[in-house]
BAMARBA-422404 format. One line per field, with one value per residue (C-alpha): residue number from 1; x, y, z; residue in three letters. Coordinates in Angstrom, 1 decimal, padded with zeros to 4 digits. Layout:
<recs>
drenlum: NUM/...
x: X/...
y: Y/...
z: Z/...
nulo: ALA/...
</recs>
This chain:
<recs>
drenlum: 1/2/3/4/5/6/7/8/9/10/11/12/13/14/15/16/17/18/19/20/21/22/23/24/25/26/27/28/29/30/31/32/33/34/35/36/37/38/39/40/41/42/43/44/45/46/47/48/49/50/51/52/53/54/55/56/57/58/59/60/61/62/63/64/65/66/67/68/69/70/71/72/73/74/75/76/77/78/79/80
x: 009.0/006.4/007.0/005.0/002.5/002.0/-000.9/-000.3/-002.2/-000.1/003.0/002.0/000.9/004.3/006.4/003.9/004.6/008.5/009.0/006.5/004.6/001.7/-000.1/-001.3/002.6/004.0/001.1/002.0/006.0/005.3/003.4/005.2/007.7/010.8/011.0/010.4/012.8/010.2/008.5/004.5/004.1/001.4/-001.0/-001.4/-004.9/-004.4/-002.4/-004.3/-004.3/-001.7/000.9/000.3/001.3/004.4/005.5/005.2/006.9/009.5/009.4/009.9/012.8/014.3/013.9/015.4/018.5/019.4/018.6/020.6/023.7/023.7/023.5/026.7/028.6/027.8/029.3/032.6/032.7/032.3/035.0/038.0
y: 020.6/019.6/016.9/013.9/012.7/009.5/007.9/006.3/003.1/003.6/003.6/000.5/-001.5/-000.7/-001.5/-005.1/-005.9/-005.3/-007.1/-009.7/-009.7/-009.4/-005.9/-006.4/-007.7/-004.1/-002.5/-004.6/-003.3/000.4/000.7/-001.5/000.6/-002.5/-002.0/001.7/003.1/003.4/006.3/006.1/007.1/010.0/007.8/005.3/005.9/004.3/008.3/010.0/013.5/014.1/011.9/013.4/016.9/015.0/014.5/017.9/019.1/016.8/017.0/020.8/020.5/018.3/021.6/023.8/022.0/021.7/025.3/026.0/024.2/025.8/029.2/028.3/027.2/030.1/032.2/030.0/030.8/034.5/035.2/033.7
z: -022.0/-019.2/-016.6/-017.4/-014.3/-014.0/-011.6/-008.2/-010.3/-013.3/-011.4/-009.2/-012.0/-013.6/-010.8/-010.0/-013.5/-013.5/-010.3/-011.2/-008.0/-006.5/-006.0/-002.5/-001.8/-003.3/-000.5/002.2/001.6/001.1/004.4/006.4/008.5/008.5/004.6/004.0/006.6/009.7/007.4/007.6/003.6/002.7/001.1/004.1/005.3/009.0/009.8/012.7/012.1/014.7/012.2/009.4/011.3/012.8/009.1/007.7/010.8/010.5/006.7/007.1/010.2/007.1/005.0/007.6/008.1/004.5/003.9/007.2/005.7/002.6/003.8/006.0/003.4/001.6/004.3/004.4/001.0/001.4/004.1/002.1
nulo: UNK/UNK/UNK/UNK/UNK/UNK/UNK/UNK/UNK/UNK/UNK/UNK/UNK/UNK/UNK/UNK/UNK/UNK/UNK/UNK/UNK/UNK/UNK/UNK/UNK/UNK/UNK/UNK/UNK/UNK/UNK/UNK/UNK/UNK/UNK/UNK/UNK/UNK/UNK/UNK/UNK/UNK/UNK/UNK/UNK/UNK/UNK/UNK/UNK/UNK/UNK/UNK/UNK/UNK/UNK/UNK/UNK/UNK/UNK/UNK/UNK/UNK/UNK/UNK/UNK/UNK/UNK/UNK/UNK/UNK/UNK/UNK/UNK/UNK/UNK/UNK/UNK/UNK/UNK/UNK
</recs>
């Protein structure tokens, strides 16, 4: 069975409709940092190119670490 993919819109308009607000109230929350844990969020046009390479770098530290852990872990496991 395939994922389904839903639109950016679609998903919005879902969420603007459950909540009952406003649309440009759900934009205003998503890209401001105080509600969305100090993350600048992909779609946010206002990233300068040198963001956008701070989040994939970061994004991919993120990666590193969890891979990092696992892989310990999976020693631990091995030496008993």
């Amino acid at each position: 069975m395939k994922a389904r993919l839903f639109t950016e819109e679609f998903k919005k308009k879902s969420v603007v409709e459950e909540l009952d607000i406003r649309a440009d109230l759900l934009s205003k929350w998503r890209n401001n940092p105080l509600y969305n844990a100090g993350y600048l969020l992909a779609d946010n046009p206002k990233l300068s190119e040198g963001q956008l390479k701070i989040r994939r770098l970061e994004k991919e530290l993120r990666e590193i670490k969890l891979e990092s852990e696992i892989l310990k872990k999976h020693w631990a496991f091995l030496q008993k």
